[in-house]
DSSP file (Angstrom, degrees, kcal/mol; ACC not computed):
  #  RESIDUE AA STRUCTURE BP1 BP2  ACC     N-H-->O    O-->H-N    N-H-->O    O-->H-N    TCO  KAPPA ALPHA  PHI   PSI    X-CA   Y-CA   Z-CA
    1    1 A X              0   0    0      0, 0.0    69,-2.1     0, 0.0     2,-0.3   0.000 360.0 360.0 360.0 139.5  137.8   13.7  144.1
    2    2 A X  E     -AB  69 112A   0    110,-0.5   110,-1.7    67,-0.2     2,-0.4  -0.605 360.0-158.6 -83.2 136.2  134.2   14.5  145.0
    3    3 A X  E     -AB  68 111A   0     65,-2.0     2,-1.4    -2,-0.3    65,-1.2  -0.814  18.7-141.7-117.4 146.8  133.7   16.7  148.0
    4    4 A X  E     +AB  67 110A   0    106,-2.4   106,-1.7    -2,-0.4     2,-0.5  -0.794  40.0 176.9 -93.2  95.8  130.6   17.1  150.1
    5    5 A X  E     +AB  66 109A   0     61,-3.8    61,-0.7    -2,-1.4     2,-0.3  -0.951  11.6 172.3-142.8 148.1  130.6   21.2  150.9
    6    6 A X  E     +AB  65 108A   0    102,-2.8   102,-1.7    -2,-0.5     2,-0.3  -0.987  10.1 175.0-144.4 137.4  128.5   23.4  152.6
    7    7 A X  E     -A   64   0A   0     57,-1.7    57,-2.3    -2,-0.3     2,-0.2  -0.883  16.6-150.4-138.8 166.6  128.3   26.7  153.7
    8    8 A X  E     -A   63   0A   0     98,-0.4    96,-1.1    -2,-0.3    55,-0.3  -0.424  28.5 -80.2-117.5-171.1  125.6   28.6  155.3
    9    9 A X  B >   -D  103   0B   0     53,-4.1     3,-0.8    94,-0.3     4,-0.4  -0.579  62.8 -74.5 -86.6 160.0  124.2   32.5  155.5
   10   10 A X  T 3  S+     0   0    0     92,-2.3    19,-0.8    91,-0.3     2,-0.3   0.166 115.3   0.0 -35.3 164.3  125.7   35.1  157.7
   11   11 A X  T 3  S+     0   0    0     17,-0.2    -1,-0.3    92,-0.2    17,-0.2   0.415  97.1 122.1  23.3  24.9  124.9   34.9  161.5
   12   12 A X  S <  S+     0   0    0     -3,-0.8     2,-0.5    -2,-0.3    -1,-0.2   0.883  74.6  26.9 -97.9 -36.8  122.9   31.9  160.5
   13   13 A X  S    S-     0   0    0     -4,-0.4     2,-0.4    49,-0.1    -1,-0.3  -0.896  78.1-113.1-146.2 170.4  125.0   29.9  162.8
   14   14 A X        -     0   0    0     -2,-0.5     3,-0.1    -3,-0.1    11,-0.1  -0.552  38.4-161.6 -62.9 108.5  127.3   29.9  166.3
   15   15 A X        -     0   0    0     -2,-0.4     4,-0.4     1,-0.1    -1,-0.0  -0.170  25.9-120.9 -67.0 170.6  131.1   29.2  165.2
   16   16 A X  S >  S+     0   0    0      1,-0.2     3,-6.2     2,-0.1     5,-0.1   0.950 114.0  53.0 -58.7 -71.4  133.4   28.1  167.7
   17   17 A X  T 3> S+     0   0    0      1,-0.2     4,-0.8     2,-0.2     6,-0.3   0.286 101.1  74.7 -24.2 -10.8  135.9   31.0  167.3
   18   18 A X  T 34>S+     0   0    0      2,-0.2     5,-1.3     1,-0.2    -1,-0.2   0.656 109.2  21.4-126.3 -51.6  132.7   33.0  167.7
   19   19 A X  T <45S+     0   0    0     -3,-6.2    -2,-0.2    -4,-0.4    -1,-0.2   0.435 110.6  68.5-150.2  59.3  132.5   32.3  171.1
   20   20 A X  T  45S+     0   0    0     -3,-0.2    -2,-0.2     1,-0.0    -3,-0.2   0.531 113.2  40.5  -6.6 -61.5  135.9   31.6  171.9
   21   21 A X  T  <5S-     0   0    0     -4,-0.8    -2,-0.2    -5,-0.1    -3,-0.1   0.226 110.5-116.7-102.3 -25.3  136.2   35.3  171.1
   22   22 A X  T   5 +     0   0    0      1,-0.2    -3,-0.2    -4,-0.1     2,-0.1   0.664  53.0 168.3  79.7  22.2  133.2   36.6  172.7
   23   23 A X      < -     0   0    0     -5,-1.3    -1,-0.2    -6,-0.3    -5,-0.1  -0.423  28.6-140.4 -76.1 139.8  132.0   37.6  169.4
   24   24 A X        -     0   0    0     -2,-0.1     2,-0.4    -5,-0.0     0, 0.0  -0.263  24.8-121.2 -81.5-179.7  127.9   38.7  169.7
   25   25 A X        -     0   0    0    -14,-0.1     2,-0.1   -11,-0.1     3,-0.1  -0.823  17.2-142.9 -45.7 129.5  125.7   37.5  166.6
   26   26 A X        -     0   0    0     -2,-0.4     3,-0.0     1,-0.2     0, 0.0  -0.300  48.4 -55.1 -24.9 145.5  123.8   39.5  164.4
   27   27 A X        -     0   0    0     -2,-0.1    -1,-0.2   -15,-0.0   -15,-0.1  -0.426  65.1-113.1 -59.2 131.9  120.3   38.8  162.8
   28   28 A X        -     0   0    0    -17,-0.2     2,-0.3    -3,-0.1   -17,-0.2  -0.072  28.9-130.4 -54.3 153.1  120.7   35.3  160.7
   29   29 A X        -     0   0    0    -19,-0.8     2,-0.5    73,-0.2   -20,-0.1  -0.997  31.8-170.2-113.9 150.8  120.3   36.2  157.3
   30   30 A X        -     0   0    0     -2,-0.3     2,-0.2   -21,-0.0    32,-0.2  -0.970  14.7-131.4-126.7 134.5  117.6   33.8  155.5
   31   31 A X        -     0   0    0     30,-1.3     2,-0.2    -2,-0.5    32,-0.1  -0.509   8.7-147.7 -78.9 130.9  116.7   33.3  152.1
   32   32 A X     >  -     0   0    0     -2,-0.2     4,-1.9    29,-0.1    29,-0.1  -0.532  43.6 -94.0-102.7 166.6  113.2   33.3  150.6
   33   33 A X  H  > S+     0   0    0      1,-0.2     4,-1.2    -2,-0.2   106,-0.0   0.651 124.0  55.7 -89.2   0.4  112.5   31.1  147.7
   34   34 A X  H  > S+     0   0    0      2,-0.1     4,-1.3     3,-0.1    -1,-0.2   0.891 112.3  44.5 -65.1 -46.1  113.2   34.0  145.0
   35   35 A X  H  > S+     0   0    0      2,-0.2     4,-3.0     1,-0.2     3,-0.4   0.942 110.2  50.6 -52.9 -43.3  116.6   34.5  146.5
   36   36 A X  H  X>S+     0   0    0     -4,-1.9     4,-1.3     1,-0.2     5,-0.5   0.971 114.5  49.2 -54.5 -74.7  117.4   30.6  146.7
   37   37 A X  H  <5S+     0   0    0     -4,-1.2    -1,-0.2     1,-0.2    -2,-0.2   0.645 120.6  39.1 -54.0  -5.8  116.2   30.5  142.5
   38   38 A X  H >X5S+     0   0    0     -4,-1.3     4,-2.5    -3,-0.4     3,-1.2   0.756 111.9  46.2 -89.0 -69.7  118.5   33.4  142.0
   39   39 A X  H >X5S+     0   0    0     -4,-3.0     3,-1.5     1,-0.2     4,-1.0   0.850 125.0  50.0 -41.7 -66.4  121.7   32.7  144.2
   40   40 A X  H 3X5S+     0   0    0     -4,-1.3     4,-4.7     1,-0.3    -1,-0.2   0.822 103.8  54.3   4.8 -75.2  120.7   29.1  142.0
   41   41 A X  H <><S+     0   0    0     -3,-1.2     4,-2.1    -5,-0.5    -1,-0.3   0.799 108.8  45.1 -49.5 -46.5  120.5   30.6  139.1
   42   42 A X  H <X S+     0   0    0     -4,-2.5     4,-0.7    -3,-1.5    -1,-0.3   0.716 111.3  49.4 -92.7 -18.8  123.8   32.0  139.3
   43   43 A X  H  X S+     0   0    0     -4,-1.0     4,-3.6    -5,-0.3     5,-0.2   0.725 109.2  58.5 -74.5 -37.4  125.8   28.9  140.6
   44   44 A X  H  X S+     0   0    0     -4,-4.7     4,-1.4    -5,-0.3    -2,-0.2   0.939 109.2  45.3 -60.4 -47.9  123.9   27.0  137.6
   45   45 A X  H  < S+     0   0    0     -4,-2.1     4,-0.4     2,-0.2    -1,-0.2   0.749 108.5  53.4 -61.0 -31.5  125.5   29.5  135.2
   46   46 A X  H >X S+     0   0    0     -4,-0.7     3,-3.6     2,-0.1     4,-1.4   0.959 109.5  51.5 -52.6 -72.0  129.0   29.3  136.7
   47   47 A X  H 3< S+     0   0    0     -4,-3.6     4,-0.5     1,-0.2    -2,-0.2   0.840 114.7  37.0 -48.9 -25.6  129.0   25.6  136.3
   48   48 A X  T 3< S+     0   0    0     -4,-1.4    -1,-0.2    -5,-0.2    -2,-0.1   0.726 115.0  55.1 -88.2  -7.7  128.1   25.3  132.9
   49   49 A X  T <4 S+     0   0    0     -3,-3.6    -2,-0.1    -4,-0.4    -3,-0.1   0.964 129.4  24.7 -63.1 -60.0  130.3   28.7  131.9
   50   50 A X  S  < S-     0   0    0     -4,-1.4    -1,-0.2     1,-0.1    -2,-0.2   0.229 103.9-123.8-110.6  50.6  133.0   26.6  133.6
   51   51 A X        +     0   0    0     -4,-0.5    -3,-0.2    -5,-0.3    -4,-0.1   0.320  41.3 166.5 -81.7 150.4  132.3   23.7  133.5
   52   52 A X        -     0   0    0     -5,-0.2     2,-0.5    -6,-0.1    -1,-0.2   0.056  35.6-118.0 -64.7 140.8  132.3   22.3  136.7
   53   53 A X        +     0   0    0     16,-0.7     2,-0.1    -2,-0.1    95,-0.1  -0.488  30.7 173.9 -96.1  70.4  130.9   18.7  138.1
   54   54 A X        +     0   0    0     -2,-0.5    95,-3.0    93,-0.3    14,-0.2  -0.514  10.9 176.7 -86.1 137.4  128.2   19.3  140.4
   55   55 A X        +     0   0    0     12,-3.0     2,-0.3     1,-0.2    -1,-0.2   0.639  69.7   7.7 -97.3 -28.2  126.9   15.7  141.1
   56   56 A X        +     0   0    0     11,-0.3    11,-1.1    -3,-0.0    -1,-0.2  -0.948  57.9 165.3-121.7 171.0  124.4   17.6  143.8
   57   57 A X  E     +C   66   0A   0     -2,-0.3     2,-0.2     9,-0.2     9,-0.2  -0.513   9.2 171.8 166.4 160.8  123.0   20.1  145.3
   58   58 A X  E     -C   65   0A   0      7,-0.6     7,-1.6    -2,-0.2     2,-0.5  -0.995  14.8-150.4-135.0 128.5  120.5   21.9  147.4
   59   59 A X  E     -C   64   0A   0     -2,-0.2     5,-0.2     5,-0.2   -22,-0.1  -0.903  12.2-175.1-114.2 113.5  119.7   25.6  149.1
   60   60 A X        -     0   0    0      3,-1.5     2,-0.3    -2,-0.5     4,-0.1  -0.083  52.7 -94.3-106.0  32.0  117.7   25.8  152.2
   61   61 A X  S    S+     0   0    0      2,-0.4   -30,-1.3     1,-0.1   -32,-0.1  -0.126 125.8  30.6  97.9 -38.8  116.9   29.2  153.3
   62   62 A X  S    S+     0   0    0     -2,-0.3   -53,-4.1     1,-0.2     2,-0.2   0.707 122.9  21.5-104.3 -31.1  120.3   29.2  155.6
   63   63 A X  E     -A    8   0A   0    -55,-0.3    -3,-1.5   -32,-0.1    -2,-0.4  -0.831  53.1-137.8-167.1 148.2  122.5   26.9  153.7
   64   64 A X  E     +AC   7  59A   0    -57,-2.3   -57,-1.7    -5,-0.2    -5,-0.2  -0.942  11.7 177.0-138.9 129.5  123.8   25.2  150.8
   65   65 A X  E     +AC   6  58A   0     -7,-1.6    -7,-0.6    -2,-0.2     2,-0.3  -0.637  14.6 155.1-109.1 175.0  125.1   21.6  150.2
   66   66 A X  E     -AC   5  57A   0    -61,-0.7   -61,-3.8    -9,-0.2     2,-0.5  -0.882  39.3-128.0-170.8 168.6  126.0   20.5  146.8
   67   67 A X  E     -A    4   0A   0    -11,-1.1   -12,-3.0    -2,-0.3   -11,-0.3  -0.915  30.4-162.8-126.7 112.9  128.8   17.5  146.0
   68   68 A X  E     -A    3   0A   0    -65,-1.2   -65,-2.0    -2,-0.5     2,-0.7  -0.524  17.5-144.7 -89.7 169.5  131.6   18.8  143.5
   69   69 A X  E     +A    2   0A   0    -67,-0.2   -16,-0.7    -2,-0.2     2,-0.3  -0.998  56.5 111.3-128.0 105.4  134.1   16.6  141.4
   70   70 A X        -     0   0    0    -69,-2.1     2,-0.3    -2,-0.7    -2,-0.0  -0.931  68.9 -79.9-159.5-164.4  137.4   18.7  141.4
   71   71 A X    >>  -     0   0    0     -2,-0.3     3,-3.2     1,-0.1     4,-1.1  -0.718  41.7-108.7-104.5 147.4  140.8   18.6  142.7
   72   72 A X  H 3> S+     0   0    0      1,-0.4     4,-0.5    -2,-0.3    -1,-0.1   0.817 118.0  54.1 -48.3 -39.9  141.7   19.7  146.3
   73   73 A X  H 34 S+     0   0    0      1,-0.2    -1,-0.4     2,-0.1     4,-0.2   0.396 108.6  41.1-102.7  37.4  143.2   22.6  144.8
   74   74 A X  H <> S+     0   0    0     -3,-3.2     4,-1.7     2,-0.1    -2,-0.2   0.815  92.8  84.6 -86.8 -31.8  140.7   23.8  143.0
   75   75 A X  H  X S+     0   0    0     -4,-1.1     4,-3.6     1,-0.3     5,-0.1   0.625  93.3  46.4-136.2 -80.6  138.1   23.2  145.6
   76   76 A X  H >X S+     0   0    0     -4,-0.5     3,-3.4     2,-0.2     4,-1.4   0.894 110.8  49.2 -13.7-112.4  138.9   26.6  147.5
   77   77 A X  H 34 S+     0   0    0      1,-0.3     4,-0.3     2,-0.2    -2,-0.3   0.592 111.9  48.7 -37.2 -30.6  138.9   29.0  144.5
   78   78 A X  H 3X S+     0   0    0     -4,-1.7     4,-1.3     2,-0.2    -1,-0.3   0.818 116.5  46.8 -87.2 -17.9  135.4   27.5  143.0
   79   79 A X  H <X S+     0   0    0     -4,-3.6     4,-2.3    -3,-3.4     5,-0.3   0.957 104.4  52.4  -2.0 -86.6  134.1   28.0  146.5
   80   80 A X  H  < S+     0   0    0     -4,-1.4    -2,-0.2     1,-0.2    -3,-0.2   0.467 112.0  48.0 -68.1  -8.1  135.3   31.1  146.8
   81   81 A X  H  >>S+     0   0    0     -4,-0.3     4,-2.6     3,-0.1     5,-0.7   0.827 111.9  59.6 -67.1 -58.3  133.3   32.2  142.7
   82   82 A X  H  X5S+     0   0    0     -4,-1.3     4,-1.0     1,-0.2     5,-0.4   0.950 112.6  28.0 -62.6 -40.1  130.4   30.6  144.3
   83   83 A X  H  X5S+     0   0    0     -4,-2.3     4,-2.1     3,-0.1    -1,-0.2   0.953 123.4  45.7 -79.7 -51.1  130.0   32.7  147.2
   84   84 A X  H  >5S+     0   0    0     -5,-0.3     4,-0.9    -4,-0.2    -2,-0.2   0.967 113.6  43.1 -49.5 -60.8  131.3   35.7  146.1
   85   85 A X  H  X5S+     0   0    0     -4,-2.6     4,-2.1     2,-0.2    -1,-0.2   0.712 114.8  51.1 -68.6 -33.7  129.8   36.2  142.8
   86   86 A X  H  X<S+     0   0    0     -4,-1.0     4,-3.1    -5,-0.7     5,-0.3   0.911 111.5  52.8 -86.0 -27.4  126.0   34.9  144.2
   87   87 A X  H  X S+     0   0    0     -4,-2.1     4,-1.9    -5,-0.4    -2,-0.2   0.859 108.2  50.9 -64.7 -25.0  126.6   37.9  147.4
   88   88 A X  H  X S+     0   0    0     -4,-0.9     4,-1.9    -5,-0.2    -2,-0.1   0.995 113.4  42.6 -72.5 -62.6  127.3   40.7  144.7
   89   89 A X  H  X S+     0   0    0     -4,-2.1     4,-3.5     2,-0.2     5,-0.4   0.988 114.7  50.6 -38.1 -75.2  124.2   39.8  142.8
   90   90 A X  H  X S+     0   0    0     -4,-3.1     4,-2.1     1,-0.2     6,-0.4   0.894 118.8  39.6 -36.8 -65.0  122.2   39.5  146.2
   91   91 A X  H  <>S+     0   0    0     -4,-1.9     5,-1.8    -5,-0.3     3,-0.2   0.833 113.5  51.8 -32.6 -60.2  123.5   42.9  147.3
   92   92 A X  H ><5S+     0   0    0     -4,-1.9     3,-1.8    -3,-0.4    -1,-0.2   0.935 116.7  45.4 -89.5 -61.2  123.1   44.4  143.9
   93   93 A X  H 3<5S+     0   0    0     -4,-3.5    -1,-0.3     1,-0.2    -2,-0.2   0.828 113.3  40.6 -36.8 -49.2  119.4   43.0  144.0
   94   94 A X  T 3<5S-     0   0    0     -4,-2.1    -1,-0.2    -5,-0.4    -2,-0.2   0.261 115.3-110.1 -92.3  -2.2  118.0   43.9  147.3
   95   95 A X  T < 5 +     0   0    0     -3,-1.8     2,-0.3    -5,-0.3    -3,-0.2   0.689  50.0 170.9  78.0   8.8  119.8   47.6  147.1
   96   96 A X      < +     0   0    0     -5,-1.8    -1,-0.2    -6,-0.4     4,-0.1  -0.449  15.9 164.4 -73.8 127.8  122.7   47.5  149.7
   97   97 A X        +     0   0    0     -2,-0.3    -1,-0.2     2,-0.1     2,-0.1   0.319  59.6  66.9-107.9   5.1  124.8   50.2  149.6
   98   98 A X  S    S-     0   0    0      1,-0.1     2,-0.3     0, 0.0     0, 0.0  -0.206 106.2 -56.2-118.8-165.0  126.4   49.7  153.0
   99   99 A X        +     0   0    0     -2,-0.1     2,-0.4     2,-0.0    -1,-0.1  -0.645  67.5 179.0-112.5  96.0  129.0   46.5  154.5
  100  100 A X        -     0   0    0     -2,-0.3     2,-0.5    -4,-0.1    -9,-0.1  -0.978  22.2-165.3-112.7 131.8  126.9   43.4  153.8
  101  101 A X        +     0   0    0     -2,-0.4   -91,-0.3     1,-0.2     3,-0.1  -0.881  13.1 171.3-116.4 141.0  127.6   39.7  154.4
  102  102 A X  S    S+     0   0    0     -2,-0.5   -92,-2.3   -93,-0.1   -73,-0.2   0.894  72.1  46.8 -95.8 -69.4  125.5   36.7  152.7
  103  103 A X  B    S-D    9   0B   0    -94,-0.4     2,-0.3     1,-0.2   -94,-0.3  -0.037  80.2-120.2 -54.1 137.6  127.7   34.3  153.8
  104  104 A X        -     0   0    0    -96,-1.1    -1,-0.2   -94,-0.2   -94,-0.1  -0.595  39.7-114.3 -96.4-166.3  129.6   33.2  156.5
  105  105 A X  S    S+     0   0    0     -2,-0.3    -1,-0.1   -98,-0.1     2,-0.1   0.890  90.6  76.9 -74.5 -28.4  133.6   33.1  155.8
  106  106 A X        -     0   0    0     -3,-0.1   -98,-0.4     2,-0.0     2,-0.2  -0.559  49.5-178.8 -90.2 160.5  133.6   29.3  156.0
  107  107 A X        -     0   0    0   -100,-0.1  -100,-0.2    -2,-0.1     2,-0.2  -0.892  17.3-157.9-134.8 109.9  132.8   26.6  154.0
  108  108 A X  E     +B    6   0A   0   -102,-1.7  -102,-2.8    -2,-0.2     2,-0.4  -0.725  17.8 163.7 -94.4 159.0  133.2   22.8  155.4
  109  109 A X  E     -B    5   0A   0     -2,-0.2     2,-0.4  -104,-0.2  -104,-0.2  -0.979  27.0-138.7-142.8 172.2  133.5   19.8  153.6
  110  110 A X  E     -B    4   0A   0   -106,-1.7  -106,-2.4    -2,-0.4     2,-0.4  -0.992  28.5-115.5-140.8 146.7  134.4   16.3  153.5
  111  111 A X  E     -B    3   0A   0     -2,-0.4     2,-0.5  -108,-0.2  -108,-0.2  -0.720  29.7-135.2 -72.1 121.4  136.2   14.2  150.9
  112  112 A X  E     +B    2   0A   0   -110,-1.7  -110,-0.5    -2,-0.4     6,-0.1  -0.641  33.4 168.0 -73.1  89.4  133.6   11.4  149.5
  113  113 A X        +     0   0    0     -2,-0.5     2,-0.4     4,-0.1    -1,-0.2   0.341  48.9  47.1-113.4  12.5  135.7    8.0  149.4
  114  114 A X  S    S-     0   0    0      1,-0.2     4,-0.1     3,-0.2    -2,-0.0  -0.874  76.5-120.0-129.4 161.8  133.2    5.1  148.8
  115  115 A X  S >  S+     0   0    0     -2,-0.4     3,-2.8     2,-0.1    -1,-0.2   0.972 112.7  60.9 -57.6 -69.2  130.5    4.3  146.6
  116  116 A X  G >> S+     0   0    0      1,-0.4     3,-2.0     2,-0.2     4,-1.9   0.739 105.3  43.6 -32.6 -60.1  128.3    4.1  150.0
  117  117 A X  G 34 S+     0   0    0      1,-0.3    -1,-0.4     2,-0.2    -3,-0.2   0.046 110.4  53.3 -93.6  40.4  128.8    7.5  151.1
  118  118 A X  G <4 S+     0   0    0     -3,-2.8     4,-0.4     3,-0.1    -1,-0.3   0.237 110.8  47.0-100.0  17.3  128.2    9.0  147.9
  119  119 A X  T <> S+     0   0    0     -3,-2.0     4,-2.3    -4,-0.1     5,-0.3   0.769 118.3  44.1 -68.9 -73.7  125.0    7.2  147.6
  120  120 A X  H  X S+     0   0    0     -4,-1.9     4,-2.1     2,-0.2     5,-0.2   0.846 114.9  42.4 -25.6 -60.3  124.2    8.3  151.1
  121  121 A X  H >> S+     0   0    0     -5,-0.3     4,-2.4     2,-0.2     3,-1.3   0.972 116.8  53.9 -66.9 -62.4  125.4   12.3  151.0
  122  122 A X  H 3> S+     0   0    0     -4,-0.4     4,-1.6     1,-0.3    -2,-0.2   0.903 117.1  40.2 -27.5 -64.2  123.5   12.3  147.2
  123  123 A X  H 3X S+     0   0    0     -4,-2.3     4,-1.8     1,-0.2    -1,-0.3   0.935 115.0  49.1 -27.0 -66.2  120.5   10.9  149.4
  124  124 A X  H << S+     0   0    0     -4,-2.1    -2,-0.2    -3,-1.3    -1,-0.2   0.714 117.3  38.8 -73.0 -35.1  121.1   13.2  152.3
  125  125 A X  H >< S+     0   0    0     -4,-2.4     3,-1.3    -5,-0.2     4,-0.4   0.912 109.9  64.5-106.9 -51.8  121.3   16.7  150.0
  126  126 A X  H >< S+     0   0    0     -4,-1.6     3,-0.7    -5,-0.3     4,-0.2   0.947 116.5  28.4  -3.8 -71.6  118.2   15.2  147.7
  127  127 A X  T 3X S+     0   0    0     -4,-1.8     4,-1.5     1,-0.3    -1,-0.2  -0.045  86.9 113.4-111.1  44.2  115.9   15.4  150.8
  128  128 A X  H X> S+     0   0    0     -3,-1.3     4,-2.1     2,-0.2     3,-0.6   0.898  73.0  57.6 -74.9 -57.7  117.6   18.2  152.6
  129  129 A X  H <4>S+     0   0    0     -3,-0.7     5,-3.5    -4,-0.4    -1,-0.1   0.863 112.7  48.1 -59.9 -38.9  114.6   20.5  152.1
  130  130 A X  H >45S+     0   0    0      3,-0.2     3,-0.9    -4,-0.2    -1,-0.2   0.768  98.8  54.5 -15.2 -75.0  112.7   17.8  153.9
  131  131 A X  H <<5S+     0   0    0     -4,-1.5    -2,-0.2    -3,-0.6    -1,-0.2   0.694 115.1  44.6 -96.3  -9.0  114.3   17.1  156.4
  132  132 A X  T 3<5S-     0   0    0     -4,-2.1    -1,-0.2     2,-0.1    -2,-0.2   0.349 108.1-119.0 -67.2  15.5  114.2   21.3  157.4
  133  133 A X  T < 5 +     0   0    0     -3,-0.9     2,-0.3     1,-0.2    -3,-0.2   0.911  62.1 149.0   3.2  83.8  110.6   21.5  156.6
  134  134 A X      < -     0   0    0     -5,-3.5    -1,-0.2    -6,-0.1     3,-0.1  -0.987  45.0-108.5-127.4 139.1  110.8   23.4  154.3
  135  135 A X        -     0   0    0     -2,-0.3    -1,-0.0     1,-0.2    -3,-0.0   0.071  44.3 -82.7 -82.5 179.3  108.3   23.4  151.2
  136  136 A X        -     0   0    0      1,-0.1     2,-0.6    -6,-0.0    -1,-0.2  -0.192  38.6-145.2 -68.0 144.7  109.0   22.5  148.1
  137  137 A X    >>  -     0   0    0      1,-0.1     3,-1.7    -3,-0.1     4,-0.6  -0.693  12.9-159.7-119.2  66.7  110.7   25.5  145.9
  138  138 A X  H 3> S+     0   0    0     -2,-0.6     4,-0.6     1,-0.3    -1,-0.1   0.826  75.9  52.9 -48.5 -41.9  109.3   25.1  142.7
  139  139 A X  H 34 S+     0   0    0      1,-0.2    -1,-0.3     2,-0.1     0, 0.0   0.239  96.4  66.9 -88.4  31.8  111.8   26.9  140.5
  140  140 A X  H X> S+     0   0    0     -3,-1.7     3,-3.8     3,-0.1     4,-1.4   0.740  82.8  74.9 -95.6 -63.7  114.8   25.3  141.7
  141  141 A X  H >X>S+     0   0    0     -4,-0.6     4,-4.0     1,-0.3     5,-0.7   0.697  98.2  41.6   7.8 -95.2  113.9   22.0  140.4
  142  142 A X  H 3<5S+     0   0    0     -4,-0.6    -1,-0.3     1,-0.2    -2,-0.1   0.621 117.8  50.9 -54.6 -10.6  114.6   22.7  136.6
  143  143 A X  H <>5S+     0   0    0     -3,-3.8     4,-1.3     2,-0.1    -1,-0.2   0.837 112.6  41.8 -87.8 -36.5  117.9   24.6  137.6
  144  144 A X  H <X5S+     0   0    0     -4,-1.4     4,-2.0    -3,-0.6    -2,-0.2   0.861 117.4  52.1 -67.5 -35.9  119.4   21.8  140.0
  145  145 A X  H  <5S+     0   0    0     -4,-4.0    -1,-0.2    -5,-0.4    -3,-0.2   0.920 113.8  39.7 -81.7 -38.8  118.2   19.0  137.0
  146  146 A X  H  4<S+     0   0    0     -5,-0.7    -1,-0.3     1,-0.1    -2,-0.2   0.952 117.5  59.4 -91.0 -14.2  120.0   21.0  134.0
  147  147 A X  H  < S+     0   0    0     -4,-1.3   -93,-0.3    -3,-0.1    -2,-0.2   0.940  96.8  62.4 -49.6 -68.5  123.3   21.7  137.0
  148  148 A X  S  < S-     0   0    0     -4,-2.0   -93,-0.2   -91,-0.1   -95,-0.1  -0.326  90.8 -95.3 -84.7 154.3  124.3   18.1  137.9
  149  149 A X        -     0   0    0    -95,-3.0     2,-0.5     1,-0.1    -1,-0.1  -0.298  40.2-104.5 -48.8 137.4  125.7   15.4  136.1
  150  150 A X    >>  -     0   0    0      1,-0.1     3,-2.0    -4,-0.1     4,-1.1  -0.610  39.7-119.4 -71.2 117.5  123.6   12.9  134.7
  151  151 A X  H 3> S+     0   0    0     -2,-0.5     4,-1.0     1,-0.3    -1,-0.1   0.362 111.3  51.3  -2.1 -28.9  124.2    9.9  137.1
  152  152 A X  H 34 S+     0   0    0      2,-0.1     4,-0.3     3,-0.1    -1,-0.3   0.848 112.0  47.3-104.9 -25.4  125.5    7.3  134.7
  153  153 A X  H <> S+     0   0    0     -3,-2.0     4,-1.9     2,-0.2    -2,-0.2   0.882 114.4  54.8 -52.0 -47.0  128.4   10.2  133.5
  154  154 A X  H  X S+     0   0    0     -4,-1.1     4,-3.5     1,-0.2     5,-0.3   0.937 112.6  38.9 -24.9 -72.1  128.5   10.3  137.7
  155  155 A X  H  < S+     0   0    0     -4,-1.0    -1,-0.2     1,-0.2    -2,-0.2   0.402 112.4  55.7 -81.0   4.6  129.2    6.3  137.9
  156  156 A X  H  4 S+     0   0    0     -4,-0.3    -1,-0.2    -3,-0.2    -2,-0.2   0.927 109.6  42.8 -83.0 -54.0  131.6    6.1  134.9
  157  157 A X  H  < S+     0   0    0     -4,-1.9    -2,-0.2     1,-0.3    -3,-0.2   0.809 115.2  52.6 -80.5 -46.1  134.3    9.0  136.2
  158  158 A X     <        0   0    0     -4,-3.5    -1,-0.3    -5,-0.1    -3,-0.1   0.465 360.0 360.0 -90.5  19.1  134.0    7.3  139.7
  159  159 A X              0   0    0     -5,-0.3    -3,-0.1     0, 0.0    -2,-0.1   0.691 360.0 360.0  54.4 360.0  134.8    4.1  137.8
């Protein structure tokens, strides 16, 4: 089943639990457009190592959407690669030797049950950068374009 998920940067945004809990926030962390073409870079290589069926995705300084083709239970555990694996590198990069988070602990999604909304979310994560104004990130391009499925492979598998 294709899922719609997205997960954001550390402090980037107010949870409920968060303040439910009285928990304070910390400085957001935000991504500059080397970090996006690495953290990229490294989701692009996962998928193809193991590959995965990204039909999108997109990284917006805060945040990332992408739409996967798996099974509910994998869903979790390739998440949990994606996040993990792209914070070790960021750490590794930038020099932190102390208790760093890129991420926050969650990830939401939704399951993608029509043609319509997966025209629509495809749409919606496409012009994502857009609709943050945020400028164009040139060296994402060729990493998102050789990542997702080509569109008629797309329209075959959802039959």
């Amino acid at each position: 089943m294709p899922y719609h998920i997205t997960w954001v940067t550390h402090n980037s945004r107010v949870s409920e639990r968060m303040v439910q809990f009285g928990v304070k926030r910390g400085e957001p962390v935000v991504l500059n457009n080397d970090d996006e073409v690495e953290i990229t870079r490294y989701i692009a290589h996962m998928v193809h190592e193991e590959e995965l069926r990204v039909i999108a995705y997109n990284i917006c300084r805060d945040h990332v959407h992408m739409i996967l083709l798996c099974t509910e239970l994998e869903k979790d555990n390739i998440i949990r690669k994606f996040k993990g694996k792209s914070a070790q590198l960021y750490k590794h990069k930038h020099g932190y030797k102390e208790e760093f988070h890129l991420w926050a602990q969650k990830y939401s999604y939704t399951p993608i049950e029509s043609d319509e909304q997966m025209m629509n979310t495809i749409e919606y994560i496409q012009y994502n950068r857009e609709k943050h104004n945020l400028p164009c990130n040139k060296g994402l391009q060729p990493l998102v374009d050789g990542m997702i499925m080509p569109f008629a492979e797309v329209l075959q598998i959802l039959g």
